[in-house]
C-alpha positions, -999 to 999 in steps of 0.1 A, spaced: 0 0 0 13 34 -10 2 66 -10 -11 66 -42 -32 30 -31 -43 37 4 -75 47 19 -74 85 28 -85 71 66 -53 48 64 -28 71 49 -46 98 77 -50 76 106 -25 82 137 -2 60 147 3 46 179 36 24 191 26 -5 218 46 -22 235 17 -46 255 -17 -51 256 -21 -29 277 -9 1 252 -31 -15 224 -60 -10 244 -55 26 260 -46 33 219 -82 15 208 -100 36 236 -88 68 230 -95 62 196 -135 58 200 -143 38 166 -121 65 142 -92 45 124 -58 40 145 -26 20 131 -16 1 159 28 -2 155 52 -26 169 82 -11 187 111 -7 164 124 -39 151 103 -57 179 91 -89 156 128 -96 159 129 -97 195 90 -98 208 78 -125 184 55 -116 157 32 -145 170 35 -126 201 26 -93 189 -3 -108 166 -20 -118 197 -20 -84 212 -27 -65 176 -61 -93 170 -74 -88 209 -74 -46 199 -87 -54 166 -119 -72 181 -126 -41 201 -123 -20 170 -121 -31 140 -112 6 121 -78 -5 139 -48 -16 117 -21 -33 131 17 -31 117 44 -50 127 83 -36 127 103 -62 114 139 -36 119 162 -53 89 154 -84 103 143 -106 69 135 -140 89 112 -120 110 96 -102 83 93 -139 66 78 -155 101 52 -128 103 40 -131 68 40 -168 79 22 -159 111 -10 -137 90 6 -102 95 -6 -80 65 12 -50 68 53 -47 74 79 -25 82 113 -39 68 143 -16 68 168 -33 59 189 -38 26 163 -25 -6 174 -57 -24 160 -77 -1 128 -52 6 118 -57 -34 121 -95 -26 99 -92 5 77 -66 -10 71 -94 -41 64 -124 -15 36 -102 7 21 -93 -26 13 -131 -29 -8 -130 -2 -21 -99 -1 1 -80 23 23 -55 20 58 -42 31 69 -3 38 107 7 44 99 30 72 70 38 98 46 58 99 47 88 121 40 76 155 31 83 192 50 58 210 39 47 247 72 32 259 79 61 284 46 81 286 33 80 323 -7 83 310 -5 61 281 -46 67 279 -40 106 283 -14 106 259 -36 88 236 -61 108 235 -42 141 229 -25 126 199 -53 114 184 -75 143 189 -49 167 178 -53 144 142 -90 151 141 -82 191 144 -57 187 109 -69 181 78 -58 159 56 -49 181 29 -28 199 53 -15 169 79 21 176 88 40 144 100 48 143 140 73 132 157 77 93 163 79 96 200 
């Protein structure tokens, strides 16, 4: 998905970094129904699991389904390749570009795809009201137009 491809909502959306569930669901909450990319921590299907992370992206997912979830493989190709395996449908890969258009070809198979770099995001890690900080962010995304949305900073 590009931006020539995407869904204004998805291109549009904010983006919100988890690190647990329970960052998925403050992110899901604050977002009341409007769309939300959930994002791995940087390079954290190399080191959290995608399997892992899958879990945590589906539970938020159920509670809203406008959610997108995005895994961050780093420059990790096996990881990228086990959460394609593992049903992931969207991929950050930043690693060498020969091996990106490879990865890129492979998700088109099924239907996913793979970015080089991640979205602007909000990231929970060190944020001591993960709910408050959630709801800040995505509010201020709902006082910018598209036309006009400027990226923000990833953390």
């Amino acid at each position: 998905m590009n931006a020539e491809t995407a869904p204004r909502d998805v291109i549009f959306s904010r983006a919100v970094i988890f690190h647990c569930l329970a960052d998925a669901t403050a992110a899901v909450a604050a977002a009341k129904g409007r769309p939300l990319v959930l994002l791995s921590a940087p390079g954290a299907a190399g080191y959290a699991g995608p399997d892992y992370l899958k879990a945590i992206a589906d539970q938020a997912q159920a509670r809203s389904p406008q959610t997108e979830a995005v895994i961050d493989c780093g420059d990790d190709a096996g990881a990228a390749m086990a959460a394609l395996r593992g049903g992931w449908r969207r991929l950050i890969f930043s690693g060498r570009a020969d091996v990106l258009v490879k990865l890129v070809s492979i998700a088109a198979q099924t239907g996913a795809s793979v970015e080089a770099a991640a979205p602007p995001a909000l990231d929970l890690q060190d944020q001591d009201d993960p709910a408050r900080a959630c709801a800040d962010w995505i509010a201020a995304a709902s006082e910018v137009s598209p036309d006009r949305a400027a990226p923000a900073p990833r953390g």
